[in-house]
LUMVOTI-711264 format. One record per residue: residue number from 1; residue in three letters; x, y, z of N, C-alpha, C, O, CB in turn. Coordinates in Angstrom, 3 decimals. Glycine has a CB too. Layout:
! residues N
num NUM; residu ALA; n_east X; n_north Y; n_up Z; ca_east X; ca_north Y; ca_up Z; c_east X; c_north Y; c_up Z; o_east X; o_north Y; o_up Z; cb_east X; cb_north Y; cb_up Z
...
This chain:
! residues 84
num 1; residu UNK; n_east 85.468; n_north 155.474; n_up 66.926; ca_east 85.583; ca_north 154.492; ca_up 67.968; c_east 84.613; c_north 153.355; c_up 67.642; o_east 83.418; o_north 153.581; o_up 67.449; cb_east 85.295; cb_north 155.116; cb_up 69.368
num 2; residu UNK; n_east 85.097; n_north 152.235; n_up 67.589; ca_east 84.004; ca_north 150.798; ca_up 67.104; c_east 82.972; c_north 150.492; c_up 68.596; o_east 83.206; o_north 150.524; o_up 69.804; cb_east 85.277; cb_north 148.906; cb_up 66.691
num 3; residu UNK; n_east 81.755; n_north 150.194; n_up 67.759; ca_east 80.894; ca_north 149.947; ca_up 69.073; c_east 82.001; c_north 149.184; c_up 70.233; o_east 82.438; o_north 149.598; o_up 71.307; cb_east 79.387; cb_north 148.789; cb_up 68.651
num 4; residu UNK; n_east 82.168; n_north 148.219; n_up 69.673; ca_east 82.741; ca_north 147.401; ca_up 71.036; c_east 83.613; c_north 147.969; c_up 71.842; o_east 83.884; o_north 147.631; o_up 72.994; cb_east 83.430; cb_north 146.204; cb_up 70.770
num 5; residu UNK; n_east 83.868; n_north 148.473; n_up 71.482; ca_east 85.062; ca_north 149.432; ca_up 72.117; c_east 84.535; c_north 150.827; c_up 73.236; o_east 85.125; o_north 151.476; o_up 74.101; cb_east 85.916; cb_north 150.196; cb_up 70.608
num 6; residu UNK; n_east 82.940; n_north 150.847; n_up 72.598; ca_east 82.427; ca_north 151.926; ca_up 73.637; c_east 81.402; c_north 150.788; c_up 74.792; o_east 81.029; o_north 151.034; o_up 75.939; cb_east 81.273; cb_north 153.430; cb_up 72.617
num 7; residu UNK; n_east 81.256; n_north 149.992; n_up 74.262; ca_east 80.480; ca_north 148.797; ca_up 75.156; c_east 81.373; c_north 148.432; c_up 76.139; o_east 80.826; o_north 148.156; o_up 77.207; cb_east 80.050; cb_north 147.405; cb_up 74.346
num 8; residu UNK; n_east 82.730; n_north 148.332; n_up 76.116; ca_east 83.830; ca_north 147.786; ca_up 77.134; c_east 83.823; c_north 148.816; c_up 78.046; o_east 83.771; o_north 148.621; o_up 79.260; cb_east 85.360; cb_north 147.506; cb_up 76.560
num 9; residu UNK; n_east 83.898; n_north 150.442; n_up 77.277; ca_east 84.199; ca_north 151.627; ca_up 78.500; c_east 83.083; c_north 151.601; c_up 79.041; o_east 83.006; o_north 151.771; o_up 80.258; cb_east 84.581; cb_north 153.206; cb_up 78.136
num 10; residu UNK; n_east 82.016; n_north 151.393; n_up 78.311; ca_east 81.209; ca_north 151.872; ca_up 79.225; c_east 80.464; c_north 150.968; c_up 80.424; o_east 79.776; o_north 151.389; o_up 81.354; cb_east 80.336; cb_north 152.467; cb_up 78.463
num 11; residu UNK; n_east 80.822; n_north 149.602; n_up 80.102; ca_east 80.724; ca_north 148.405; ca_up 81.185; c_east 82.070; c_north 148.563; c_up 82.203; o_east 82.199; o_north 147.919; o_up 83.244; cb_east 80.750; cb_north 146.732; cb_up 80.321
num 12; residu UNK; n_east 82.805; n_north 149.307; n_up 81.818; ca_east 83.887; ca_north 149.508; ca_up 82.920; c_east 84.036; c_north 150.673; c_up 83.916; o_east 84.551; o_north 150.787; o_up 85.028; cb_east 85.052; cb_north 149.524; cb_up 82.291
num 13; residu UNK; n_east 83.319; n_north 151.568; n_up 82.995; ca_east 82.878; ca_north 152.968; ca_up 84.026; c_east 81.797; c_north 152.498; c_up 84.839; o_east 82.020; o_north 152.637; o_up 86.041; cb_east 82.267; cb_north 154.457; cb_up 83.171
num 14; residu UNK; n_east 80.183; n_north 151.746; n_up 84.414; ca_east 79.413; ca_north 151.533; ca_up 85.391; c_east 79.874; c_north 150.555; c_up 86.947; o_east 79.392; o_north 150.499; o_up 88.079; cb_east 78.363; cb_north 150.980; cb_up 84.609
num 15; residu UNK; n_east 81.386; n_north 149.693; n_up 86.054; ca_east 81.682; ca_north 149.133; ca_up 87.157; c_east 82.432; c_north 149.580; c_up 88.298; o_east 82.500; o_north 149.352; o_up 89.506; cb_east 82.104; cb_north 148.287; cb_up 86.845
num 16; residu UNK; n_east 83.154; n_north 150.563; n_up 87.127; ca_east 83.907; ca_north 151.350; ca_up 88.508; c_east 83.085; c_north 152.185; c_up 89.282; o_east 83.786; o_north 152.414; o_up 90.268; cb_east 85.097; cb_north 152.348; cb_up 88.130
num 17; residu UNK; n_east 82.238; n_north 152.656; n_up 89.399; ca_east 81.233; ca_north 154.028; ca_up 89.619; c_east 80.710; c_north 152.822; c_up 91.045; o_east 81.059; o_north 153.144; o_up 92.180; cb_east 79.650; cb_north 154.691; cb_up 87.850
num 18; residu UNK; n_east 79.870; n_north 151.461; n_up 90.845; ca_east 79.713; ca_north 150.794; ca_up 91.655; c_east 80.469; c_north 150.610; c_up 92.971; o_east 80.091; o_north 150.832; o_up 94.122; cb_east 79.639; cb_north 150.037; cb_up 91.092
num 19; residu UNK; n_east 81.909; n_north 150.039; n_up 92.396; ca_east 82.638; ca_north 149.486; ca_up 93.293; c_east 83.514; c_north 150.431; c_up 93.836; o_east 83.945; o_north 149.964; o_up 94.891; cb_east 83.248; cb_north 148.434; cb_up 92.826
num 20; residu UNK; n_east 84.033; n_north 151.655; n_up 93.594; ca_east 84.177; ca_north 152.484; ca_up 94.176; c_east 83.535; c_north 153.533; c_up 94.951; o_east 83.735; o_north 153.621; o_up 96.162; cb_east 84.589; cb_north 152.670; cb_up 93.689
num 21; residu UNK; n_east 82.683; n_north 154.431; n_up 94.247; ca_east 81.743; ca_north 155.384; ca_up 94.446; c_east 80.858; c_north 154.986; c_up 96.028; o_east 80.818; o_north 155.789; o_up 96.960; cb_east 80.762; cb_north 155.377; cb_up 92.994
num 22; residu UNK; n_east 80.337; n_north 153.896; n_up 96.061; ca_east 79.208; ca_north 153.579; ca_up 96.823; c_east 79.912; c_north 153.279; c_up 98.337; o_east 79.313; o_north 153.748; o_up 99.305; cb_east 78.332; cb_north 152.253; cb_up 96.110
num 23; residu UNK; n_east 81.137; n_north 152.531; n_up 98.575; ca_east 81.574; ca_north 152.776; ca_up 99.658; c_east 82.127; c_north 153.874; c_up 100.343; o_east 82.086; o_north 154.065; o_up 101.558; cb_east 82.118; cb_north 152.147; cb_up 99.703
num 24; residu UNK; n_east 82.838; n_north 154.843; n_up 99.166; ca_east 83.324; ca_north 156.078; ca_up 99.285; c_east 81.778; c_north 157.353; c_up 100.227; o_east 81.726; o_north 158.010; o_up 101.267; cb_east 83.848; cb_north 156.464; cb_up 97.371
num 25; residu UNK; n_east 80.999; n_north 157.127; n_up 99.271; ca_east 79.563; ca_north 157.673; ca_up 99.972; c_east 79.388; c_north 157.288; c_up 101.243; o_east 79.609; o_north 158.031; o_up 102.200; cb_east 78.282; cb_north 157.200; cb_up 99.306
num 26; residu UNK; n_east 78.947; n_north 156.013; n_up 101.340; ca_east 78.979; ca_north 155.276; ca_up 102.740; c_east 79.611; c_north 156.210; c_up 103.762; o_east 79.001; o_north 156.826; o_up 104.636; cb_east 79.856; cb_north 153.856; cb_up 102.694
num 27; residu UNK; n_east 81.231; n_north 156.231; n_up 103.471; ca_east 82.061; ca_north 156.573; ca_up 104.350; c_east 81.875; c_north 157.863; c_up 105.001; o_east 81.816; o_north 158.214; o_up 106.180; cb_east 83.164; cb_north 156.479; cb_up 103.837
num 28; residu UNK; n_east 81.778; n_north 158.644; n_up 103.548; ca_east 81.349; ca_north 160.048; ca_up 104.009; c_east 79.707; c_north 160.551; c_up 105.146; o_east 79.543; o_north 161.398; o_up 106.024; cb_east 81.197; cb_north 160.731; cb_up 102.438
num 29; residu UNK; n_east 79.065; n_north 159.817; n_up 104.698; ca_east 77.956; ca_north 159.648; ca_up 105.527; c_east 78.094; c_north 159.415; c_up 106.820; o_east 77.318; o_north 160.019; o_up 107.561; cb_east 77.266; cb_north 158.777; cb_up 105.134
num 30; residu UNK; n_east 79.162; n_north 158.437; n_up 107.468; ca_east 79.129; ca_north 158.021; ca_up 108.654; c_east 79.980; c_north 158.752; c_up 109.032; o_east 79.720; o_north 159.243; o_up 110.130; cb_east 79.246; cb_north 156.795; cb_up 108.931
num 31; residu UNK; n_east 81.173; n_north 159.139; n_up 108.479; ca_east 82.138; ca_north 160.904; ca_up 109.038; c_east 80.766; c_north 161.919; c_up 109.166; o_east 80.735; o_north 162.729; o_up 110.092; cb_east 83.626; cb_north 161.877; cb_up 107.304
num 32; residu UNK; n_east 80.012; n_north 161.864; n_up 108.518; ca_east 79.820; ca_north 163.130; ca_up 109.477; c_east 78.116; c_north 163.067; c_up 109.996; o_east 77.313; o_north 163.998; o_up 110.058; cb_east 80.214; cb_north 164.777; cb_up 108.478
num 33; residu UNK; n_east 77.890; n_north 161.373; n_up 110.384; ca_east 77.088; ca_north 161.313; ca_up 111.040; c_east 77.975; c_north 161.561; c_up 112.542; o_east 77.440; o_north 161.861; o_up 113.609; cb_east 76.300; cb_north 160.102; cb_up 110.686
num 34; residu UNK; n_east 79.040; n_north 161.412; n_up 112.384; ca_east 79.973; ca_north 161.014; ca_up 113.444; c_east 80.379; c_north 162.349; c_up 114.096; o_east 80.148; o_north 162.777; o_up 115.227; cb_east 81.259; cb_north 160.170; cb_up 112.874
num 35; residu UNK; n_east 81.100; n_north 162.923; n_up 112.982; ca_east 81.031; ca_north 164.417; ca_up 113.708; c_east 80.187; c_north 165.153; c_up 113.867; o_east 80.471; o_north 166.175; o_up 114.491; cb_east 81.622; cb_north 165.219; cb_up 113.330
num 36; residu UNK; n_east 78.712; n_north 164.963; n_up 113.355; ca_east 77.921; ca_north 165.948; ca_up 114.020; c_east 77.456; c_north 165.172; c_up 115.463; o_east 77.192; o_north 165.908; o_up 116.414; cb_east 76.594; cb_north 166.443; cb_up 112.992
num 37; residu UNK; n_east 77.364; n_north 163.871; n_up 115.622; ca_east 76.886; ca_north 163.426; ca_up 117.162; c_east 77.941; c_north 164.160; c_up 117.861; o_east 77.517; o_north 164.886; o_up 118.760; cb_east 76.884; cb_north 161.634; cb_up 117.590
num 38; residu UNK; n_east 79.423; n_north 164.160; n_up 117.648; ca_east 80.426; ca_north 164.131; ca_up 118.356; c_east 80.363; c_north 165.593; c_up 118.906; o_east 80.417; o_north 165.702; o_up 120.131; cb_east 81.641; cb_north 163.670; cb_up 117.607
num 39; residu UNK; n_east 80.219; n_north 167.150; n_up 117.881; ca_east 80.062; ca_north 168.035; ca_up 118.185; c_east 78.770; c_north 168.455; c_up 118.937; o_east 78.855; o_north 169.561; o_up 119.471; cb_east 80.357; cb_north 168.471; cb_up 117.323
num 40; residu UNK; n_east 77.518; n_north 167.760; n_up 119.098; ca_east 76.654; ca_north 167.954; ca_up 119.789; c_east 77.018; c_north 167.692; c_up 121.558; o_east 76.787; o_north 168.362; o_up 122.564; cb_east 75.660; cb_north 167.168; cb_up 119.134
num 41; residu UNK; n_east 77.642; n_north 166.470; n_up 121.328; ca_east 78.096; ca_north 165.991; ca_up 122.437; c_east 78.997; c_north 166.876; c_up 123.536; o_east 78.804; o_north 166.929; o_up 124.751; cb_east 78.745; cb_north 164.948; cb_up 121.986
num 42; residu UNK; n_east 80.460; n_north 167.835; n_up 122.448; ca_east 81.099; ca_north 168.520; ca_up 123.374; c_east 81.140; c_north 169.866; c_up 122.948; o_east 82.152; o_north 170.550; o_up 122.797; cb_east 82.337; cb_north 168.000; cb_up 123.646
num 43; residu UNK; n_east 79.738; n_north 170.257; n_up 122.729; ca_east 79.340; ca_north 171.499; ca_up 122.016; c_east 79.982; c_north 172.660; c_up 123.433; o_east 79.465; o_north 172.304; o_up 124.492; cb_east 77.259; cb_north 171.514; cb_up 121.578
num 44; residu UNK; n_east 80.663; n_north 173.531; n_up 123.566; ca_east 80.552; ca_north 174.467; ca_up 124.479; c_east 79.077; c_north 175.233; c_up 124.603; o_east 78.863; o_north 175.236; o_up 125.815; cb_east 81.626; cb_north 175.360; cb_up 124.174
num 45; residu UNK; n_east 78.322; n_north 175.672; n_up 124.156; ca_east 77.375; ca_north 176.159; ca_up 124.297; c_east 76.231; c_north 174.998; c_up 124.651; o_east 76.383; o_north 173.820; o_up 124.325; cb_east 77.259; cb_north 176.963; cb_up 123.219
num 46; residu UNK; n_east 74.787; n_north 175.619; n_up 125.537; ca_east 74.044; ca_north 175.149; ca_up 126.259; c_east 73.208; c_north 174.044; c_up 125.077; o_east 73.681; o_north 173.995; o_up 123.941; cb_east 73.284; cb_north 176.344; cb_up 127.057
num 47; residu UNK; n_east 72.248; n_north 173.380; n_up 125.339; ca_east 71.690; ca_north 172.442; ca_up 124.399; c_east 70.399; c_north 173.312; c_up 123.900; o_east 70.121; o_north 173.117; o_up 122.717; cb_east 71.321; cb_north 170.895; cb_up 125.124
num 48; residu UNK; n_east 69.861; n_north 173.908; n_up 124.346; ca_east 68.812; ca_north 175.186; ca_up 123.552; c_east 69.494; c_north 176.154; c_up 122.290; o_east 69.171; o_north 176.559; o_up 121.173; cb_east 68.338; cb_north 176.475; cb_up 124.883
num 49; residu UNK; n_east 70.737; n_north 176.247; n_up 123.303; ca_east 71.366; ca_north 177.448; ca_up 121.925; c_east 72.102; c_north 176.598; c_up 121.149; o_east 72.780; o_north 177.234; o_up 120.341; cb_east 72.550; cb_north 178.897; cb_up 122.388
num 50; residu UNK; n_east 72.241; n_north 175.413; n_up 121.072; ca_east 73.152; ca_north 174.788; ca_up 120.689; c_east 72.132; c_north 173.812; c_up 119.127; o_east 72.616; o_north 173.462; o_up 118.051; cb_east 73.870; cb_north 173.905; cb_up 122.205
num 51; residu UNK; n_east 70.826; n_north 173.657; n_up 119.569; ca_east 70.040; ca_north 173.244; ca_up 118.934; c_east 69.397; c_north 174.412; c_up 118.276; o_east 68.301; o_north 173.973; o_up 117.926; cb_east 69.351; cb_north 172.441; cb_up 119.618
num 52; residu UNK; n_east 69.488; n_north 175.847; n_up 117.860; ca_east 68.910; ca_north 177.257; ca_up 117.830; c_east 69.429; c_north 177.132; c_up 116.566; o_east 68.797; o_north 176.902; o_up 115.535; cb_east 69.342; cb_north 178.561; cb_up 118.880
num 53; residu UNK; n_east 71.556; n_north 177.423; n_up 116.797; ca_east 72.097; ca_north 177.613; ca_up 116.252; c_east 71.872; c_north 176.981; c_up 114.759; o_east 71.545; o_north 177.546; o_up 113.715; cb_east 72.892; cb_north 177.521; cb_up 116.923
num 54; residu UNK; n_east 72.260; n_north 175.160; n_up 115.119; ca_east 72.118; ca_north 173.904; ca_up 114.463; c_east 70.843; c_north 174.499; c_up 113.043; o_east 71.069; o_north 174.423; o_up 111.835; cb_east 71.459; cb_north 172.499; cb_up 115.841
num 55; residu UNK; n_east 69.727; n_north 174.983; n_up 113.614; ca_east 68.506; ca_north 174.628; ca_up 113.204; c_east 68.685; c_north 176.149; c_up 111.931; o_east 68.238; o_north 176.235; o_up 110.788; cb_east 67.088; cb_north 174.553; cb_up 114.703
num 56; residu UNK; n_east 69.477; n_north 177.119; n_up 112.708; ca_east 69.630; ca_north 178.101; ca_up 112.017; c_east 70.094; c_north 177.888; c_up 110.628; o_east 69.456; o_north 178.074; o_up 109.592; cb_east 70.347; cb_north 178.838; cb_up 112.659
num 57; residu UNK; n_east 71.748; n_north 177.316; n_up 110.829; ca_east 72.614; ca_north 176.899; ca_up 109.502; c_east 71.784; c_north 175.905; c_up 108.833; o_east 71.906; o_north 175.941; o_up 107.609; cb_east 74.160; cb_north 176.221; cb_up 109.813
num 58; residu UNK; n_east 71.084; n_north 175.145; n_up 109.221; ca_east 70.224; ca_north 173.799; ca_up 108.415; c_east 69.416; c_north 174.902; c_up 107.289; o_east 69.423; o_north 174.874; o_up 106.058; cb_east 68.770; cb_north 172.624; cb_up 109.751
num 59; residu UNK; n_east 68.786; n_north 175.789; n_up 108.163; ca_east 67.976; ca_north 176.495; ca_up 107.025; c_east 68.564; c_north 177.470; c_up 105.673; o_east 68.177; o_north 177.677; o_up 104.523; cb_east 67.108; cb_north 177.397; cb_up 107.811
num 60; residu UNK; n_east 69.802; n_north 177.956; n_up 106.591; ca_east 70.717; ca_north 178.706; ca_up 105.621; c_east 70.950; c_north 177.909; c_up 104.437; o_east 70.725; o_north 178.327; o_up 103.301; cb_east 72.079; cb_north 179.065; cb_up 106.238
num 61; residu UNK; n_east 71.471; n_north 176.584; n_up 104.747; ca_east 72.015; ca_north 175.434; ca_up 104.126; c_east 71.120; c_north 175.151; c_up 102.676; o_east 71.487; o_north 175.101; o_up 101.502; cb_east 71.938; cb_north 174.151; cb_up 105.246
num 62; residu UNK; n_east 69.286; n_north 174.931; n_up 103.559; ca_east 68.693; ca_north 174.457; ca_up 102.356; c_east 68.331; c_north 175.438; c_up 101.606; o_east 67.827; o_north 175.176; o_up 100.514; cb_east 67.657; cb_north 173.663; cb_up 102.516
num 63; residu UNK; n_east 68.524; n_north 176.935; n_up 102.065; ca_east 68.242; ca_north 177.828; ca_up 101.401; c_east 68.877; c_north 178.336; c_up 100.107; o_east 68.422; o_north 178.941; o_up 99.136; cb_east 68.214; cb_north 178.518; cb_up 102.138
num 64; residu UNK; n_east 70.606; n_north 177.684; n_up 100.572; ca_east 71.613; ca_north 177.873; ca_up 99.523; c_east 71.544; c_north 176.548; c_up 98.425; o_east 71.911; o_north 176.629; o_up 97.253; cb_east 73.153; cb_north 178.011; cb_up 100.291
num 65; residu UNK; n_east 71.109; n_north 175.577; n_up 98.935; ca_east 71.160; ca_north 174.143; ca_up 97.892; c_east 69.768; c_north 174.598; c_up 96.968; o_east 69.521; o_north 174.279; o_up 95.805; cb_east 70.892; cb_north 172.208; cb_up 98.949
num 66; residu UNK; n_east 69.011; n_north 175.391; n_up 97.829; ca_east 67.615; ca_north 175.511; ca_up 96.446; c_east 67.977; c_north 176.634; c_up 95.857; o_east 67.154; o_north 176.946; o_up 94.996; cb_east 65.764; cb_north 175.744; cb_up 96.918
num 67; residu UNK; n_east 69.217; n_north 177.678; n_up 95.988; ca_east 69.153; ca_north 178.755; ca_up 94.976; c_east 70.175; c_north 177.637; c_up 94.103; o_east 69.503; o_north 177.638; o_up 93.071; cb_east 69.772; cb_north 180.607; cb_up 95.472
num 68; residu UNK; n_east 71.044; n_north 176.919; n_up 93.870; ca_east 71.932; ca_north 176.217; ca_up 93.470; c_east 71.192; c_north 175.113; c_up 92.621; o_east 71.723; o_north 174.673; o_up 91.601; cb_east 72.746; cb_north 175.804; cb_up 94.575
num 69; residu UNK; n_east 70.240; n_north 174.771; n_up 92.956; ca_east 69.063; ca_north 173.924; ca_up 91.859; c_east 68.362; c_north 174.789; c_up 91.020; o_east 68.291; o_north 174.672; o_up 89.797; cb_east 67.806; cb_north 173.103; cb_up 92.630
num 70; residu UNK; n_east 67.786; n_north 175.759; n_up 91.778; ca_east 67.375; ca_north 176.560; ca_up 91.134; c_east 67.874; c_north 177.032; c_up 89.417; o_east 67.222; o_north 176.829; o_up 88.393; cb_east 67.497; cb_north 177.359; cb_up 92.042
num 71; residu UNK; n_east 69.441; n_north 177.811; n_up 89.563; ca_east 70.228; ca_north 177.830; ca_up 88.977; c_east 70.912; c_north 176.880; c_up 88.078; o_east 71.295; o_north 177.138; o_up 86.937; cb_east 70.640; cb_north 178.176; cb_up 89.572
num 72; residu UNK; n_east 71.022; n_north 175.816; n_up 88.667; ca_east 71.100; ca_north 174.734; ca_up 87.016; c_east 70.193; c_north 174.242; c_up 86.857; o_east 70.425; o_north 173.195; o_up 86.254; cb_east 72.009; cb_north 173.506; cb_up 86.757
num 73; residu UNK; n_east 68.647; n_north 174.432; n_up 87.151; ca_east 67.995; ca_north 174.018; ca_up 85.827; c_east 67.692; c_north 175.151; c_up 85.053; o_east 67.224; o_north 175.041; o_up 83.920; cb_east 66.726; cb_north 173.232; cb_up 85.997
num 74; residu UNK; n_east 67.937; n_north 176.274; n_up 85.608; ca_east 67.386; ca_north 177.756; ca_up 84.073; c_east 68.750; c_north 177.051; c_up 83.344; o_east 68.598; o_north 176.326; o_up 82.361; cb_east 67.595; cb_north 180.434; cb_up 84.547
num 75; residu UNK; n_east 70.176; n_north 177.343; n_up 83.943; ca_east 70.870; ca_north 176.496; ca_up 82.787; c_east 70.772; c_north 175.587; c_up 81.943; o_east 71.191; o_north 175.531; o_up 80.787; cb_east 71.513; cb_north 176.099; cb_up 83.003
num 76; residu UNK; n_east 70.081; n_north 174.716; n_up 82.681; ca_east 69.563; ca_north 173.379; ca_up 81.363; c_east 68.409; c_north 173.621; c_up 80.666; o_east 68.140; o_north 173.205; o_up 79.539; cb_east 69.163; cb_north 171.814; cb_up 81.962
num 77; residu UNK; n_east 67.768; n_north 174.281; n_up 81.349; ca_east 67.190; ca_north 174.711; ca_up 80.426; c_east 66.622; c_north 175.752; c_up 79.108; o_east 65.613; o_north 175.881; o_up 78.414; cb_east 66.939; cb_north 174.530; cb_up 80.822
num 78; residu UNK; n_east 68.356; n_north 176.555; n_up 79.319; ca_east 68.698; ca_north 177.452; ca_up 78.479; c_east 69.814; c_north 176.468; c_up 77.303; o_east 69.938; o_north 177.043; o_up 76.222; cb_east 69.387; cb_north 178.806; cb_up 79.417
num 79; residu UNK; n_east 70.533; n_north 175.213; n_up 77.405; ca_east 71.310; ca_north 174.818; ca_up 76.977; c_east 70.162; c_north 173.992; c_up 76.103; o_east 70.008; o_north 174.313; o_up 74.925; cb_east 72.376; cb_north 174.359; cb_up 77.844
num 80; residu UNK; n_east 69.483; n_north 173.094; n_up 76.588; ca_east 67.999; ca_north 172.668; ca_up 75.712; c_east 67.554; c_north 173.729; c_up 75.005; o_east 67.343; o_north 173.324; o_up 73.862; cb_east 66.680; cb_north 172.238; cb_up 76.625
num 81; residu UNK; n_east 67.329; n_north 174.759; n_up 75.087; ca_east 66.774; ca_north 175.521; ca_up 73.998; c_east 67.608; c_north 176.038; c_up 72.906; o_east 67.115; o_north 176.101; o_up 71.779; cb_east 66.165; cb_north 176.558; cb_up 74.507
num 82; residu UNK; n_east 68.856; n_north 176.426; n_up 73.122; ca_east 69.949; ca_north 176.916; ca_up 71.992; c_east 69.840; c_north 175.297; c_up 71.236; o_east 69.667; o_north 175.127; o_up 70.029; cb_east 71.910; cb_north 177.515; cb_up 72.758
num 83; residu UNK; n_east 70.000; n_north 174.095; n_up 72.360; ca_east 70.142; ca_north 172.747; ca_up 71.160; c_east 68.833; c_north 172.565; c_up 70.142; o_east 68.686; o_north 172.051; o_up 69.033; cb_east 70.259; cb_north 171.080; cb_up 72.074
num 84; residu UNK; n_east 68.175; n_north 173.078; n_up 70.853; ca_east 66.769; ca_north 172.783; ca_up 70.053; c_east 66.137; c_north 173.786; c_up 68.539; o_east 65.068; o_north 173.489; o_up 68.004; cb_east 65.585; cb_north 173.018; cb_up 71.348
């Protein structure tokens, strides 16, 4: 593949990644800033248990995103060492 030819893709991927990607995020952010106000709002359960619950899954949540980091970096850093 001739440089120029990887200089074009790759000025066309950073552009697409921009002009797509970043409103797409946006969007998602405000869906579910939206549905979580919305479900607080017509939560059936009381606002103590309702904030209990909330606080419960948050922790589950970050508990599962740090075994999940956790886990790809021993990967990367098992893939760095076979390269090395």
């Amino acid at each position: 593949m001739s440089n120029s030819l990887r200089k074009r893709i790759l000025h066309l991927s950073r552009h697409f990644s921009r002009r797509v990607y970043t409103p797409f995020i946006a969007g998602i952010t405000v869906g579910i800033a939206v549905g979580l106000s919305a479900g607080l709002l017509f939560a059936p359960a009381s606002g103590d248990r309702t904030r209990r619950v909330l606080r419960r899954e948050i922790q589950r949540g970050t508990r599962a995103i740090g075994g999940i980091s956790d886990s790809a970096s021993e990967i990367g850093r098992k893939v760095l060492k076979t390269a090395v």
